[in-house]
Structures are given as C-alpha cells and as structure tokens.
C-alpha positions in Angstrom: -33.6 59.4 -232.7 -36.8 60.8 -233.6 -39.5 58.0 -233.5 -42.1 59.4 -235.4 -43.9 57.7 -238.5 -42.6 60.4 -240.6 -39.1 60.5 -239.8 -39.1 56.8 -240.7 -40.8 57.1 -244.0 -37.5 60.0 -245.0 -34.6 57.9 -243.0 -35.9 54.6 -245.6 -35.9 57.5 -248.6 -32.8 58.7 -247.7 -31.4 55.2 -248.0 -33.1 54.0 -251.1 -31.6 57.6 -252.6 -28.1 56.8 -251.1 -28.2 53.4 -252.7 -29.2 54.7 -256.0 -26.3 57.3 -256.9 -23.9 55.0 -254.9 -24.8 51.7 -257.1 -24.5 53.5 -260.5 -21.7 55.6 -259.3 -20.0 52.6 -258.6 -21.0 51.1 -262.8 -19.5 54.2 -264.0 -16.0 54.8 -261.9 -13.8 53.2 -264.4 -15.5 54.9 -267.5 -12.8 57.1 -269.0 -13.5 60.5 -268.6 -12.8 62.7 -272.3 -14.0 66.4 -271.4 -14.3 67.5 -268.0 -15.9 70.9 -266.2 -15.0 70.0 -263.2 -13.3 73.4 -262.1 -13.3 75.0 -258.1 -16.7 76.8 -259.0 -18.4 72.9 -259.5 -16.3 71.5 -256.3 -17.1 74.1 -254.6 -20.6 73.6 -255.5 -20.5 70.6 -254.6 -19.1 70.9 -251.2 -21.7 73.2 -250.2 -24.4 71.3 -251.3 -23.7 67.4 -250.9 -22.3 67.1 -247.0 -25.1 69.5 -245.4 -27.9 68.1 -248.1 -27.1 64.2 -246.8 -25.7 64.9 -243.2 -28.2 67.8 -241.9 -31.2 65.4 -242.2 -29.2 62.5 -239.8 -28.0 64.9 -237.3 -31.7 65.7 -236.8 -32.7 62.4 -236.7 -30.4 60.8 -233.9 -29.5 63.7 -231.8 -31.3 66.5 -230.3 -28.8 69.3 -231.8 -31.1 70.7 -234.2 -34.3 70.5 -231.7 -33.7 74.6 -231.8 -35.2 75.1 -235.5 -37.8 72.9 -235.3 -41.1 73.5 -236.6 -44.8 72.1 -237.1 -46.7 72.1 -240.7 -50.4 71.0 -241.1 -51.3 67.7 -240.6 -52.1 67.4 -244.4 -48.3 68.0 -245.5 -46.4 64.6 -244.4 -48.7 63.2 -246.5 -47.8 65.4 -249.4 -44.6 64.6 -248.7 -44.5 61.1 -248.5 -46.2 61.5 -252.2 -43.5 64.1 -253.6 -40.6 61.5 -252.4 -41.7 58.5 -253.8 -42.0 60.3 -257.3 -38.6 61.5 -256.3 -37.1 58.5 -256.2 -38.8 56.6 -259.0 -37.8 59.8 -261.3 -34.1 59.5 -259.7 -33.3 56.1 -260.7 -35.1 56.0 -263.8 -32.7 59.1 -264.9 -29.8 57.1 -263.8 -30.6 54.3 -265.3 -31.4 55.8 -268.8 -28.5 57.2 -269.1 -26.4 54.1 -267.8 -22.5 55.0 -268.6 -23.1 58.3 -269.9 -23.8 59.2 -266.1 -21.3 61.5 -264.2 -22.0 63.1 -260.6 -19.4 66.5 -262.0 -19.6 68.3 -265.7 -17.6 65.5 -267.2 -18.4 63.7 -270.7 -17.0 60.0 -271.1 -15.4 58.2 -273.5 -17.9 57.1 -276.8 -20.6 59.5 -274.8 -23.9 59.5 -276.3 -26.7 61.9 -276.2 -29.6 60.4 -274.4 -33.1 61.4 -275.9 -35.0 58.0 -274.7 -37.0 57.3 -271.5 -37.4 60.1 -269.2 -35.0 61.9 -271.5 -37.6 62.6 -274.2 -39.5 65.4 -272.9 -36.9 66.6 -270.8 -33.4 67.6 -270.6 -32.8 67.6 -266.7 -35.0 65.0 -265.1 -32.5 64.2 -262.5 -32.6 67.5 -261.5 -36.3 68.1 -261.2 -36.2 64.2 -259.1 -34.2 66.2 -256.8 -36.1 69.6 -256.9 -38.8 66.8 -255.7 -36.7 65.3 -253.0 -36.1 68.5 -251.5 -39.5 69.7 -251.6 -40.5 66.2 -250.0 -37.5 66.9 -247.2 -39.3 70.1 -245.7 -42.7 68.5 -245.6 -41.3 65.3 -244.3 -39.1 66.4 -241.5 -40.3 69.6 -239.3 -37.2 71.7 -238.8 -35.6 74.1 -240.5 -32.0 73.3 -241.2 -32.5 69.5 -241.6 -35.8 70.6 -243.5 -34.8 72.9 -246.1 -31.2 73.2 -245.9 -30.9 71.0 -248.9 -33.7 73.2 -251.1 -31.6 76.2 -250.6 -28.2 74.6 -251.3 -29.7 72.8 -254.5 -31.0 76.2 -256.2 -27.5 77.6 -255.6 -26.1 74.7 -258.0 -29.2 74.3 -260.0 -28.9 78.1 -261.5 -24.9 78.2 -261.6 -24.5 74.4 -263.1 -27.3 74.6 -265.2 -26.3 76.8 -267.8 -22.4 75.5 -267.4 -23.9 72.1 -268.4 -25.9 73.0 -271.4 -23.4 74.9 -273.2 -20.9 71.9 -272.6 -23.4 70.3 -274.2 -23.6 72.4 -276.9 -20.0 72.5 -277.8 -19.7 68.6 -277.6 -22.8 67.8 -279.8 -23.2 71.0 -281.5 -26.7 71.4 -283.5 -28.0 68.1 -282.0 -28.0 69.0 -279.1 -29.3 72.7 -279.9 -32.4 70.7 -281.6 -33.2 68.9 -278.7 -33.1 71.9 -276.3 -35.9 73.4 -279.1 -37.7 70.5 -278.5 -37.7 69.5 -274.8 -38.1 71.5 -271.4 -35.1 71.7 -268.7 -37.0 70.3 -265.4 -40.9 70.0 -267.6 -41.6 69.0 -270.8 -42.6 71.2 -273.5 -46.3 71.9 -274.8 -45.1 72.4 -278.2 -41.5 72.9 -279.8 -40.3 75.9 -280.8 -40.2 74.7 -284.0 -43.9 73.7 -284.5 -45.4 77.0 -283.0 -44.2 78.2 -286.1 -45.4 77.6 -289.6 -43.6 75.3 -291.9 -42.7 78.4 -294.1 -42.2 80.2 -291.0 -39.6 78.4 -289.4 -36.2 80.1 -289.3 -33.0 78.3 -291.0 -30.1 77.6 -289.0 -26.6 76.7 -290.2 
C-alpha cells in the first residue's frame, strides 16, 4: 500500500462514499420501479464508468501496478483536495437523503415518485452530480497518478453529457410543465442568479400552455 497521509485521507473517502450509495441503495431495492431508461447506452455507461471509477483508485493503493503514471502536484493541492472531498461527500449524502425513495442509481422513476424541490434540491436540479464532479476533482489532487487520479473525471464527463439530457427529458414527460418550471428556475450542477422568468418583466413574460 501506499502509506502516505494523503492516500489515507482518499482510502477513508472512498469508504464513507461506498457506504453512502450502498446504504440507500439498499432502502430503495424493493421500491417498484414504474418507468425505466435503463437501455445498453445507460449500462454501457455504466460499465465504463463505475468498475474503473471505484477499482482504479485501490489497485493504486495496494499494489505497485500503476507506479508507471505516477505524478507529483504542488504541495498546496492535497490540501485542496482534502477540502473538495469533504464537500463531496456532505453534498453526496445530503442528495441521497433528500430524495429518500425517489432515489435510483439508472434512469428509472418509482412507484408514487415525487418531484423533489426541497433541501439541496431547491437551487439545483443535479446536486448529486456536481457532489461527484467534486469527488473526482478531489481524486486527482488527492492521489498522484494518472489512471487512479483522473480516470474517474474522464469516465464521469462521458455519462454526465450523454445521461444528462436523457434524464431531463424523462423528466419532462413524467411531470410535464412542473417540471419545465423548475428547470426555469434552478441550475443543473449551480444554482441560478435569477430565473428565467424574473429577468423578465411581469408584462414581459411569455405564456406557455
């Protein structure tokens, strides 16, 4: 293993993150599923990102395979690291737990699904996404190689810009205008300065319908 300070402070992440998804992934296994996206393109997705994301990182850690793409950043950027992943992880359980049984690791909706617009939910649509944008970000600057480093950035952009927009127009045709009103009104990953809504007049504003 590598005994360093820094690979410690990631190897205690990675299990605090681990325990997260696999507590409320546990809650939510019997919740009936009622509309599902869960095609190849998604499995595929997730294939590519999930094994190398989670594995890559141990691998580095306790055996010297990886010792080829290793690295060194400024002394300043464990710190920033260290930083960025406890955010991460306070962000990543606070989306799971807002949206308690409406959670689903695929495209899927469940059975009496609600729309969540409370807790982290109010200013934006995607904060489990941006906790992971942060996770990744913290992974590079926490552990000094390139494949165990940023493997999981690359992977996650890939699903980020393909899911995305798959998830928001399920969205879309499950809550129709709702839903449409709350993307006016929130960011995807930050929230929103103003609506789109209020940076117009009130005689201004266009009709929908």
């Amino acid at each position: 293993m590598q005994i360093q300070p820094w690979n410690l402070v990631f190897l205690i992440g990675w299990i605090v993150y681990v325990t997260i998804r696999g507590v409320f992934k546990q809650r939510t296994k019997n919740n009936e599923v009622t509309v599902t996206c869960a095609d190849t393109l998604e499995r595929a997705l997730l294939i590519i990102v999930i094994p190398g994301a989670l594995l890559l990182p141990l691998v580095y850690l306790f055996t010297p395979w990886l010792h080829f793409a290793d690295y060194r950043l400024p002394q300043w950027a464990p710190w920033c690291g260290a930083v960025l992943i406890v955010i991460s992880l306070w962000l990543f359980w606070r989306s799971h737990a807002d949206l308690g049984q409406n959670w689903s690791q695929t495209l899927e909706l469940r059975k009496d699904h609600q729309l969540v617009k409370q807790g982290v939910y109010r200013a934006i649509r995607h904060p489990m996404y941006a906790s992971i944008w942060l996770w990744c970000a913290a992974q590079g600057l926490l552990l000094e190689n390139w494949l165990a480093g940023w493997y999981a950035g690359v992977a996650f952009a890939l699903m980020y810009f393909v899911r995305t927009p798959r998830e928001e127009r399920m969205m879309c045709e499950n809550f129709g205008d709702e839903y449409r009103d709350y993307m006016r009104r929130t960011g995807r990953l930050f929230p929103r300065l103003t609506s789109r809504q209020d940076e117009r007049a009130p005689g201004q504003r266009k009709s929908e319908g």
